[in-house]
NUBA-726680 format. One line per 5 residues: number of its first residue (from 1); their letters; for each residue x, y, z of N, C-alpha, C. Coordinates in Angstrom, 2 decimals. Example, Ala and Ser with C-alpha at 12.3 -4.5 7.8 and 13.67 -1.06 7.14 Angstrom:
<sites>
1 = as = 13.19 -5.69 7.80 12.30 -4.50 7.80 13.20 -3.30 7.80  12.85 -2.25 7.08 13.67 -1.06 7.14 12.90 0.03 7.87
</sites>
This chain:
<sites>
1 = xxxxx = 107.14 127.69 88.62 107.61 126.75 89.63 109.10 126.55 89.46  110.28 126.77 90.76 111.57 126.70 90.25 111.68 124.85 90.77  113.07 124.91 89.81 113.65 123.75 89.64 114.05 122.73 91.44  114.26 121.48 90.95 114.97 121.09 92.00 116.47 121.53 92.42  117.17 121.70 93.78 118.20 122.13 93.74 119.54 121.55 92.46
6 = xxxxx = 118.94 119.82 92.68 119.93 119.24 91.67 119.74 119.61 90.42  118.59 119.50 89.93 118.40 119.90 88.62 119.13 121.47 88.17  118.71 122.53 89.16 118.73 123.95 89.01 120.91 124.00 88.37  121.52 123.06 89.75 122.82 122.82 89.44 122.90 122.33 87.96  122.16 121.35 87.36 122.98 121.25 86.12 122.66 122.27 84.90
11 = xxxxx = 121.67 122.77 85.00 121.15 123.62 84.42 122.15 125.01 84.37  122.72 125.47 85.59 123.79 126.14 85.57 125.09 126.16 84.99  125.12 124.76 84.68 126.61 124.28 84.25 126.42 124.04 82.60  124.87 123.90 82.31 124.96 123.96 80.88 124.58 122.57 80.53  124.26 121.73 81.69 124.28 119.76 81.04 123.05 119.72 81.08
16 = xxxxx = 121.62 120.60 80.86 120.35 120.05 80.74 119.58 121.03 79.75  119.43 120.46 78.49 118.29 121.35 77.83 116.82 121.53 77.99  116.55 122.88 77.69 115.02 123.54 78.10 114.75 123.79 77.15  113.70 122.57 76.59 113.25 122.54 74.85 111.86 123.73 75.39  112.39 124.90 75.45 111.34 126.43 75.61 111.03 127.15 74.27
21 = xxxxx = 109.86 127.69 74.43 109.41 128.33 73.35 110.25 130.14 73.36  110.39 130.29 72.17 110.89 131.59 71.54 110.21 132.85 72.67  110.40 133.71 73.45 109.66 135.06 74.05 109.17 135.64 72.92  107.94 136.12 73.14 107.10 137.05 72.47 107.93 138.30 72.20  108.36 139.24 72.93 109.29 140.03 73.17 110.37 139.88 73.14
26 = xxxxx = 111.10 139.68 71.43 112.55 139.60 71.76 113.52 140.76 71.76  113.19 141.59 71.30 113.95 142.76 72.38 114.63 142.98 73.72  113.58 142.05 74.73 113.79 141.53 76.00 115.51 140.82 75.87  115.27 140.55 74.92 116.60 139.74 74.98 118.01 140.16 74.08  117.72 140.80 73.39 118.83 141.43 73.00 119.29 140.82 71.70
31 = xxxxx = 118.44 140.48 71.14 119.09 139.57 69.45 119.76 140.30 68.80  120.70 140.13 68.41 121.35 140.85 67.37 121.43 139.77 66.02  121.05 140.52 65.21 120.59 140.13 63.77 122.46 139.01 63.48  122.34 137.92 62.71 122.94 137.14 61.82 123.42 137.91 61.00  122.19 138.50 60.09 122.33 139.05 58.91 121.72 138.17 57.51
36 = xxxxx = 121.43 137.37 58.14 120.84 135.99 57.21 119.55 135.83 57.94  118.28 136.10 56.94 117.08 136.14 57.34 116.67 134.54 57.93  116.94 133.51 57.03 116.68 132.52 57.23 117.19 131.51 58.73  118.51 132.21 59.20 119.18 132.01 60.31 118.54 132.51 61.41  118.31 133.60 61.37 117.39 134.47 61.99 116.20 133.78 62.76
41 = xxxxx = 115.55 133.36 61.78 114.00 132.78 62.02 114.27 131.42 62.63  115.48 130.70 62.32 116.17 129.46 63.22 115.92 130.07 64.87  116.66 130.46 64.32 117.65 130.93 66.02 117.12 132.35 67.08  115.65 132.44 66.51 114.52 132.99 67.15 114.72 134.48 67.18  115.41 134.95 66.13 116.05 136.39 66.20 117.54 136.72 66.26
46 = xxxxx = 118.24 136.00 66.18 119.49 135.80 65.72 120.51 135.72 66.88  121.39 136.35 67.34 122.54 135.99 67.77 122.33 136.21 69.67  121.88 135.68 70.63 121.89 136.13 71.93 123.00 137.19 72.63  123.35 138.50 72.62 123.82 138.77 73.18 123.93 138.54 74.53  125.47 138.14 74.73 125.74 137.46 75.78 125.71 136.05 75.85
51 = xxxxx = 126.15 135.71 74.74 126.32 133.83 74.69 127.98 133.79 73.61  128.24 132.51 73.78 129.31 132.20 73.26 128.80 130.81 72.71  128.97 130.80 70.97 128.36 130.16 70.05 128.96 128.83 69.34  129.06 128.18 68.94 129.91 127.09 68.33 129.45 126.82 66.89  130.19 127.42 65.56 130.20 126.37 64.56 131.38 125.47 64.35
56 = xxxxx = 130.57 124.22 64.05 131.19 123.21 63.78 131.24 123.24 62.49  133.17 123.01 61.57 133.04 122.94 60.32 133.81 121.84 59.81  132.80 121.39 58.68 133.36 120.09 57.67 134.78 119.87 57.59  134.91 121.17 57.13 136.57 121.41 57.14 136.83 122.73 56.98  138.22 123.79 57.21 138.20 124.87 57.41 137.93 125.96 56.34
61 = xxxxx = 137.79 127.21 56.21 137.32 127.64 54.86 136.15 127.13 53.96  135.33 126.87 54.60 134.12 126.11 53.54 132.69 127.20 53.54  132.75 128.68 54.54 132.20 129.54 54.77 132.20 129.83 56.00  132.77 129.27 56.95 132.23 130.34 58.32 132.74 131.00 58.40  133.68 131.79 57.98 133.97 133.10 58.29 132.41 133.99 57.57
66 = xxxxx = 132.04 133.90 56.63 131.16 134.02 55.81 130.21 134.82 56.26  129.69 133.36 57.29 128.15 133.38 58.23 128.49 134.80 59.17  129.68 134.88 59.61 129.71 136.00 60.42 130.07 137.50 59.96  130.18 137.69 58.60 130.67 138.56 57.96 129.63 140.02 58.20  128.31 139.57 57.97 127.19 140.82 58.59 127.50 141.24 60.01
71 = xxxxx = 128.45 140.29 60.87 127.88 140.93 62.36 129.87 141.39 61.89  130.80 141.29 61.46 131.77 141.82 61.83 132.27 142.95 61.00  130.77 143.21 60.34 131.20 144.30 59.00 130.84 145.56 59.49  129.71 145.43 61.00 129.55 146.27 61.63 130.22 147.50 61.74  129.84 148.98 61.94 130.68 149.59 62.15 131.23 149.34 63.39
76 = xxxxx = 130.36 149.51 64.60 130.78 149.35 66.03 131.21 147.58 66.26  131.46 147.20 65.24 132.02 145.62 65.47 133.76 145.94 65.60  134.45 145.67 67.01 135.93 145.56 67.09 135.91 143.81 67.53  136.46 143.15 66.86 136.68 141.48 67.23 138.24 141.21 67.23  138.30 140.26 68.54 139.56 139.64 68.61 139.81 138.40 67.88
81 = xxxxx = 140.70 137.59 67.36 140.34 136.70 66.58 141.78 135.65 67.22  141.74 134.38 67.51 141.91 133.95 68.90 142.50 132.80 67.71  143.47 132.63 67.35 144.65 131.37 66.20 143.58 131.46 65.19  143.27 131.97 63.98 143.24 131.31 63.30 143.91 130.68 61.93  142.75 129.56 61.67 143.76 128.67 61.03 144.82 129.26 59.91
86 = xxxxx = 144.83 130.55 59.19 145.66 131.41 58.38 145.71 132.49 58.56  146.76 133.23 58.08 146.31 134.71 58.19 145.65 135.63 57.75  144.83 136.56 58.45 143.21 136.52 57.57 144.08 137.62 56.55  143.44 137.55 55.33 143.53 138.15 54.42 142.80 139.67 54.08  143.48 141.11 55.01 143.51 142.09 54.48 142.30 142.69 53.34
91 = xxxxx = 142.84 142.60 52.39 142.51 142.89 50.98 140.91 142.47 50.86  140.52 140.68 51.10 139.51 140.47 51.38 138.59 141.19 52.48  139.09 141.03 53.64 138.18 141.62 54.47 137.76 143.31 54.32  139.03 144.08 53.29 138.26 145.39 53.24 137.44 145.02 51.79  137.56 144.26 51.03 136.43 144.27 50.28 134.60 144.03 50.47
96 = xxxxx = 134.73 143.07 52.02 133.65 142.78 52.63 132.84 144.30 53.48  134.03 144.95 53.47 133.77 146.05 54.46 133.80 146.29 55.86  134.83 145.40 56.34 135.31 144.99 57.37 136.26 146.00 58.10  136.21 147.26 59.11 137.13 147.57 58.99 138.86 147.17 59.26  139.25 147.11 59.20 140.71 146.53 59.56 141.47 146.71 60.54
101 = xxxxx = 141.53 148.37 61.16 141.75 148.48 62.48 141.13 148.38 63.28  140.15 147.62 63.37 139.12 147.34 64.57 139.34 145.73 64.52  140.44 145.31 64.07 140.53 143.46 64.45 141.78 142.89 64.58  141.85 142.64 65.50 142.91 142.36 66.75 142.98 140.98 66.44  144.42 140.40 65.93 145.10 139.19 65.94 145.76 138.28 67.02
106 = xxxxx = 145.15 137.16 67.85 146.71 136.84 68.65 146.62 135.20 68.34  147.76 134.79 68.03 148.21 133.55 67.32 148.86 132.93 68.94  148.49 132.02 70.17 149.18 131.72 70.99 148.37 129.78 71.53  150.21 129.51 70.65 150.02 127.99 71.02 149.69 127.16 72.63  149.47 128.08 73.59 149.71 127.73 74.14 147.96 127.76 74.87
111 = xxxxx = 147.30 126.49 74.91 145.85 126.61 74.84 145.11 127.63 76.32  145.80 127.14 77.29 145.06 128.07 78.53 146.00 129.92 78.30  146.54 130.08 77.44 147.04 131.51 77.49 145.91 131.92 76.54  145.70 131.11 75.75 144.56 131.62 74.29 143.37 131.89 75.11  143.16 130.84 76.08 141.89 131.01 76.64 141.73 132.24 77.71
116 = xxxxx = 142.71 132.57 77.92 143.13 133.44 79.12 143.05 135.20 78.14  143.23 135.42 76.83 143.16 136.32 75.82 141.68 136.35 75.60  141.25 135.06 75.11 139.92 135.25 74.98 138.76 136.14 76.47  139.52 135.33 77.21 138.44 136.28 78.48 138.77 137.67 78.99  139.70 138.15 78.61 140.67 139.44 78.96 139.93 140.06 77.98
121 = xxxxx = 139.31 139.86 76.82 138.85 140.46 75.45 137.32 140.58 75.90  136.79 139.19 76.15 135.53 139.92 76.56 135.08 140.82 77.81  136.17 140.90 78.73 135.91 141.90 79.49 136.62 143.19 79.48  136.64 143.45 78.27 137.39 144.27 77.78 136.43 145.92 76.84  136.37 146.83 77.43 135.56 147.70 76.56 135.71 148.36 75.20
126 = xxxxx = 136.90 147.48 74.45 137.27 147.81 73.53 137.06 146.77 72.52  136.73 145.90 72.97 136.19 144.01 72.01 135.18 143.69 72.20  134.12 143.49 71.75 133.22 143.39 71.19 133.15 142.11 70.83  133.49 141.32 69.95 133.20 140.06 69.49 134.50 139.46 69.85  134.31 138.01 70.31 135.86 137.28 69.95 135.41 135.82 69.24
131 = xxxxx = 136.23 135.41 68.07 136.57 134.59 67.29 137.62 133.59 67.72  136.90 132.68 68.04 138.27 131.72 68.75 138.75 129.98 68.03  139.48 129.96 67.49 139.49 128.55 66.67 139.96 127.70 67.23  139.47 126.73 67.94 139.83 125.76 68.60 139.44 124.65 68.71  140.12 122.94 68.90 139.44 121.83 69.04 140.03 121.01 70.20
136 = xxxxx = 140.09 121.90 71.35 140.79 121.62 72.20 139.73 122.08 73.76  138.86 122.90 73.62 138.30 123.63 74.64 137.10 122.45 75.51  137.54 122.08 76.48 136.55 121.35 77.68 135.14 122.23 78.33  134.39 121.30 78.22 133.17 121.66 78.92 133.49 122.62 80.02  134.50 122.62 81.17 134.67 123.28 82.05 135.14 124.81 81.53
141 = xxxxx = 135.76 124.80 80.30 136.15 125.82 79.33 135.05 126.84 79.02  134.33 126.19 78.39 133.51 126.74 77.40 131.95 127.04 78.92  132.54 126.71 79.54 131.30 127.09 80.56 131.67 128.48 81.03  133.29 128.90 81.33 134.12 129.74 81.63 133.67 130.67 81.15  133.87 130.62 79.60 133.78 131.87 78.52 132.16 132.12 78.63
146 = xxxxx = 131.44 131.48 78.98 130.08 131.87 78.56 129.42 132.26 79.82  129.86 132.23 81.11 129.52 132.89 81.86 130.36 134.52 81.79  131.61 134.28 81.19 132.06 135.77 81.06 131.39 136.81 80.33  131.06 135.79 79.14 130.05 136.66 78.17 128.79 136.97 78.47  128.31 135.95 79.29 126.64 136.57 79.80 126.79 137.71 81.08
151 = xxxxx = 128.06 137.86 81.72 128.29 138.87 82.13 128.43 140.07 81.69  129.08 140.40 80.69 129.36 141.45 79.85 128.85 141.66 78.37  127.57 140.77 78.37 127.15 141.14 77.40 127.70 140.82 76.00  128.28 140.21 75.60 129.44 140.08 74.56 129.32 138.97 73.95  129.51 139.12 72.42 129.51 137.99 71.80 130.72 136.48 71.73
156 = xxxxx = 130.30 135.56 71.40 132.27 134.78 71.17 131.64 133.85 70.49  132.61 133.26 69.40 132.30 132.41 68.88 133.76 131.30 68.69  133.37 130.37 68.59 134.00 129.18 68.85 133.92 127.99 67.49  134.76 128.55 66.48 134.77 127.63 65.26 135.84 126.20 65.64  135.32 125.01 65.06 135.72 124.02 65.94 135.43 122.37 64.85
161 = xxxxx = 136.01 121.83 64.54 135.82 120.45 63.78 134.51 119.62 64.43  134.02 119.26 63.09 132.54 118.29 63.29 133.44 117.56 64.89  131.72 117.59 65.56 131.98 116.59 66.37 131.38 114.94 65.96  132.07 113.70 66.59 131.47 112.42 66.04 130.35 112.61 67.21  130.71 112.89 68.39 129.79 112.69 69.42 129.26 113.38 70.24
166 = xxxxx = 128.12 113.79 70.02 127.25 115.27 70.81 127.77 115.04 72.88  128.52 116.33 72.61 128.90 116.09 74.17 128.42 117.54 75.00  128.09 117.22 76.17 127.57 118.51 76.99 128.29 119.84 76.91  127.72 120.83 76.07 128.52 121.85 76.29 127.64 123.32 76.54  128.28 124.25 77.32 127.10 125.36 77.55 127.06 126.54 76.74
171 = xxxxx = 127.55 126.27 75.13 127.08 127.08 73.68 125.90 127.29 74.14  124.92 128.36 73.72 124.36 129.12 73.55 123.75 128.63 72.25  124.35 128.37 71.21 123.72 127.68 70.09 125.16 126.98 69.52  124.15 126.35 69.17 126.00 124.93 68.12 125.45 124.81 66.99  125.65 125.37 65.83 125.70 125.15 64.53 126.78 124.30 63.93
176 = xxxxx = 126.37 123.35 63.08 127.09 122.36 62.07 127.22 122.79 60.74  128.55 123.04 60.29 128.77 123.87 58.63 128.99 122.58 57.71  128.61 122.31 56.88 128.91 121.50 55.37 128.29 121.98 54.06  129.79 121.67 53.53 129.22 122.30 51.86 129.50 120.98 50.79  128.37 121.42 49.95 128.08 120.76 48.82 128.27 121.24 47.53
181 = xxxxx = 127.21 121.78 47.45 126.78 122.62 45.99 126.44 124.12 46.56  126.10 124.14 47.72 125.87 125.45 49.06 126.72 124.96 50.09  126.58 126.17 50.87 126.94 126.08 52.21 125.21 125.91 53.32  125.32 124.51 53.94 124.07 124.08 54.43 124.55 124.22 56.01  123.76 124.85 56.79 123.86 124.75 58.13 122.48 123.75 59.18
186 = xxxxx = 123.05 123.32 59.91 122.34 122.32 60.83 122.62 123.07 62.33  121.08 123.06 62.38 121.07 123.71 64.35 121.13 123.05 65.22  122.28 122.26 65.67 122.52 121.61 66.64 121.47 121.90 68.24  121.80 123.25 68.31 121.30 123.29 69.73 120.94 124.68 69.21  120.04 125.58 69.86 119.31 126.96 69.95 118.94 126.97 71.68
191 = xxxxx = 118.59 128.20 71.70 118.24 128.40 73.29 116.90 128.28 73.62  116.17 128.25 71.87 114.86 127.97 71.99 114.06 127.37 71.35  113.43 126.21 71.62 113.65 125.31 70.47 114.01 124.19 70.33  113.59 122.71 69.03 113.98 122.03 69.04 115.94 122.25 68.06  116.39 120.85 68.07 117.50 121.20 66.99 116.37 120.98 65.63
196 = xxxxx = 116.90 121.50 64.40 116.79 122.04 63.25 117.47 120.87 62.27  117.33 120.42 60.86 117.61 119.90 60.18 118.41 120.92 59.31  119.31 120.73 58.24 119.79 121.09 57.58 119.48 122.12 56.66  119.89 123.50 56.13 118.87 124.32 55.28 120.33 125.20 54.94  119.90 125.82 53.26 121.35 126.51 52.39 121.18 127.95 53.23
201 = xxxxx = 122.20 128.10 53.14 122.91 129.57 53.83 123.66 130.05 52.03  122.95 131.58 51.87 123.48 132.15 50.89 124.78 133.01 50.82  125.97 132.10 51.33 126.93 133.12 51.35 127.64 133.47 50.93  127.75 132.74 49.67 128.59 132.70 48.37 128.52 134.42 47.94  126.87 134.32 48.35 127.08 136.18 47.51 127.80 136.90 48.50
206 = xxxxx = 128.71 136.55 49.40 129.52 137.66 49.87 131.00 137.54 48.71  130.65 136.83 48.10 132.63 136.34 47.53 132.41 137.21 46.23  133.48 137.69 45.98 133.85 137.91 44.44 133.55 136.74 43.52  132.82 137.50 42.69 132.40 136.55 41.64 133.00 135.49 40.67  134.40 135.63 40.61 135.59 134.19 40.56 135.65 133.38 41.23
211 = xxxx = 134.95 133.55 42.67 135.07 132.60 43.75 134.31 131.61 44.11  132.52 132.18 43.39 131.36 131.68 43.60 131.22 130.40 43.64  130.08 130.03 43.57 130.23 128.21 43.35 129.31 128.34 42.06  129.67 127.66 40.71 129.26 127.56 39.72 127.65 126.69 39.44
</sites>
């Protein structure tokens, strides 16, 4: 049975959740693996191709680059990576196995040009993932990018400071990062599904062993 016209409208825009069960067939849908089993089984098979994702972090460097390290270690992974907060570190990322000429830097203060890079990238047959660090992007924004991406198939992710106040946005999934003694993730939102309580993400074992958490 389809929706009411009004309803069907917000549903388009991303302002109404469909607490729906997981498809039997997820192939149908195109998951592409996390790389983290436990994430996986969250987020009903891992990453929706064709959504644009949100972690929210405690503070910067506390692992999300981490969480995404399986999908950008890919061989066929080329990602744009949209300000972030330092300059990624080389040396590290070929130790992860990252290749290096397949990741495209653009540092631009200027928020609708960033956003304007970001969508040029996903419709782009040479980018593949985009990485975008921002705490600046509006609902009308993030509705933008994620209809670009469900067009073309393409991943984006959107690392971004805790929010105080859950506000309408049309992520695809919103993950919450905080570390303790681990790095614990909280499933804000999934596409299928209720949200999720808190559970450790093992990603320490990507770090050199000086780095670990003791």
């Amino acid at each position: 049975m389809g929706y009411p016209a009004q309803v069907e409208a917000l549903l388009q825009k991303g302002w109404v959740w469909q607490g729906q069960n997981a498809p039997l067939n997820k192939a149908e849908n195109q998951f592409i693996s996390t790389g983290w089993h436990d994430l996986d089984q969250r987020l009903g098979g891992g990453w929706l191709q064709g959504s644009v994702n949100e972690l929210q972090v405690q503070q910067p460097f506390i692992g999300e680059l981490a969480v995404l390290l399986p999908l950008l270690a890919q061989p066929e992974t080329t990602a744009l990576w949209v300000n972030p907060p330092a300059q990624p570190y080389a040396p590290g990322l070929h130790y992860q196995q990252v290749i290096l000429n397949q990741q495209v830097i653009v540092n631009e203060s200027n928020n609708k040009l960033a956003l304007w890079a970001a969508e040029q990238a996903l419709q782009s047959r040479s980018i593949s993932v985009v990485l975008i660090w921002s705490n600046t992007l509006s609902a009308i924004q993030v509705r933008r990018l994620q209809q670009v991406a469900e067009a073309e198939r393409k991943l984006a992710f959107v690392i971004t400071p805790q929010q105080r106040e859950e506000e309408a946005r049309a992520y695809v999934t919103r993950l919450q990062l905080q570390r303790t003694d681990n790095l614990y993730i909280s499933v804000l939102k999934r596409r299928f599904g209720w949200p999720l309580p808190a559970f450790p993400c093992a990603v320490d074992k990507h770090l050199p062993r000086r780095r670990r958490a003791l």
